[in-house]
MARKOL-306198 format. One line per field, with one value per residue (C-alpha): z, y, x; residue number from 1. Coordinates in pm, 1 decimal, decimal comma, m for minus. Example, Ala and Ser with C-alpha at 12.3 -4.5 7.8 and 13.67 -1.06 7.14 Angstrom:
BEGIN
z = (780,0:714,0);
y = (m450,0:m106,0);
x = (1230,0:1367,0);
pos = (1:2);
END
This chain:
BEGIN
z = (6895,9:6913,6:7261,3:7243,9:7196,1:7461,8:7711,6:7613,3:7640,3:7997,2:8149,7:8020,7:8230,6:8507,8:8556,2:8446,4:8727,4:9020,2:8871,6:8957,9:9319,4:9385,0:9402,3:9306,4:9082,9:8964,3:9202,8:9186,8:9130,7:8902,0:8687,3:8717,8:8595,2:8293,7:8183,8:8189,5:8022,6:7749,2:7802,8:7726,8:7471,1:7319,6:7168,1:6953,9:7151,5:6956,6:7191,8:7365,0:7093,7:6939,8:7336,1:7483,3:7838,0:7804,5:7659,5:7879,2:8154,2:8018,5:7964,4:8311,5:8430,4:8192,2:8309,0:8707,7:8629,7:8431,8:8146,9:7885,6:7634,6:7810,3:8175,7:8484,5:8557,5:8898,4:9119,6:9404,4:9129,6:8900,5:9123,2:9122,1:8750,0:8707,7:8909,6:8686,1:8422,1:8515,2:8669,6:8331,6:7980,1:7578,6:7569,7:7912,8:7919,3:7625,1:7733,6:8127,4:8257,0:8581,5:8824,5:8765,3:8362,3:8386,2:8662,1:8436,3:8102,1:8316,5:8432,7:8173,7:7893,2:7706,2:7467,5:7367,3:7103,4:7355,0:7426,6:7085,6:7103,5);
y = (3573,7:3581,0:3660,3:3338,8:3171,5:3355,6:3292,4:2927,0:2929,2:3155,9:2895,8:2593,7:2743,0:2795,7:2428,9:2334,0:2528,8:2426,6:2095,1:2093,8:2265,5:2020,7:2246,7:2066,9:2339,4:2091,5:1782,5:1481,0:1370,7:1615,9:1496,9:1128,0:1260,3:1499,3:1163,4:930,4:1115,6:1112,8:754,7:736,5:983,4:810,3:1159,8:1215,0:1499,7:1789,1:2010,6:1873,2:1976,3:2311,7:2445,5:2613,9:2572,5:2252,5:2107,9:2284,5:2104,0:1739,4:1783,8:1900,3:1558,8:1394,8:1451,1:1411,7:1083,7:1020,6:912,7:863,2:596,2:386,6:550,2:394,7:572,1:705,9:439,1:672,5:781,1:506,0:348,3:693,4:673,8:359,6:408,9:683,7:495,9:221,1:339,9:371,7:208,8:254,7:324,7:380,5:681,3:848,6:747,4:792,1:917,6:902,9:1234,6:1341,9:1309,0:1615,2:1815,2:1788,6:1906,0:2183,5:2320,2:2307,9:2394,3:2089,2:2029,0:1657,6:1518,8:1361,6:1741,3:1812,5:1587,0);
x = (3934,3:3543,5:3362,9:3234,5:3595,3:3733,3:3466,3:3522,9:3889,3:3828,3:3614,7:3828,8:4151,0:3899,3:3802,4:4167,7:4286,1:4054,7:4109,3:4500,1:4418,5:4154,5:3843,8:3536,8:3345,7:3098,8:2981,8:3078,1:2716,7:2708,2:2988,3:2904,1:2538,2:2662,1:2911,0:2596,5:2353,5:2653,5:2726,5:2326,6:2247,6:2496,4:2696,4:2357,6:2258,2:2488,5:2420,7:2681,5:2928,4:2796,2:2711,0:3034,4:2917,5:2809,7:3083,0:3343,4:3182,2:3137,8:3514,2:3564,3:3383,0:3607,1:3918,2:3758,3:3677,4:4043,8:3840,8:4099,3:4197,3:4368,5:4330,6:4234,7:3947,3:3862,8:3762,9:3604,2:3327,9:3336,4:3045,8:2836,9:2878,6:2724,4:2461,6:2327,4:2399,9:2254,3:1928,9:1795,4:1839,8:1768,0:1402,2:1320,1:1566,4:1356,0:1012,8:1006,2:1357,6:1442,0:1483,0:1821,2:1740,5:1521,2:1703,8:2023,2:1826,7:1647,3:1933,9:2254,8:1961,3:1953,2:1742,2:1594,7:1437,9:1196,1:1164,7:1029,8:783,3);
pos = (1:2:3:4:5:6:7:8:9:10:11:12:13:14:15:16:17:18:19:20:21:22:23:24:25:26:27:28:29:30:31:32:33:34:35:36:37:38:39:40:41:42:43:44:45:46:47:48:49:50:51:52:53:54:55:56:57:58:59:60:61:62:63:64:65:66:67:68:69:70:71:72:73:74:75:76:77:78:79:80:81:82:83:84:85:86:87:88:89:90:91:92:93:94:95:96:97:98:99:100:101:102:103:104:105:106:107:108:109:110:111:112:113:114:115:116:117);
END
């Protein structure tokens, strides 16, 4: 197993486990914000996919928000949710995003194509 695997697999059981004792590593607005700026990019952003970190903790918001085929999500965030996701749309989240938008990219590292610009 690679460094990188393990430190995946490591922080995966972390999050699993303070998930089961009901520790909160991440915010709630935090999770809500991660989930809609998925929900927005639209799962074009591969960063999301290739980036360990990042997609250990978009999977962590995931299953705090019981986002599941099927699932009933979680109605306590569910509104917090849609409120990021909702405070911006289509091109107005590439051309002049709101706030949170560039807090969230500034601090998990993500790059944007509106970034390469």
């Amino acid at each position: 197993m690679s460094e990188k695997d393990f430190m995946s697999d490591l922080r995966e059981k972390m999050y699993d486990t303070a998930l089961s004792v009901g520790i909160h590593i991440i915010s709630d607005d935090e999770c809500c914000q991660l989930l809609a700026y998925l929900h927005l990019e639209g799962g074009g952003n591969e960063q999301f996919v290739i980036d360990e970190r990042i997609r250990n903790a978009a999977l962590y918001a995931q299953k705090r928000m019981n986002l599941f085929g099927g699932e009933r999500p979680n109605v306590e965030l569910l509104p917090v949710f849609l409120k990021y996701a909702n405070s911006c749309s289509g091109k107005e989240f590439d051309d002049n995003p709101p706030e949170w938008v560039l807090a969230l990219e500034k601090k998990w590292g993500i790059k944007t194509y509106r970034s390469k610009k």
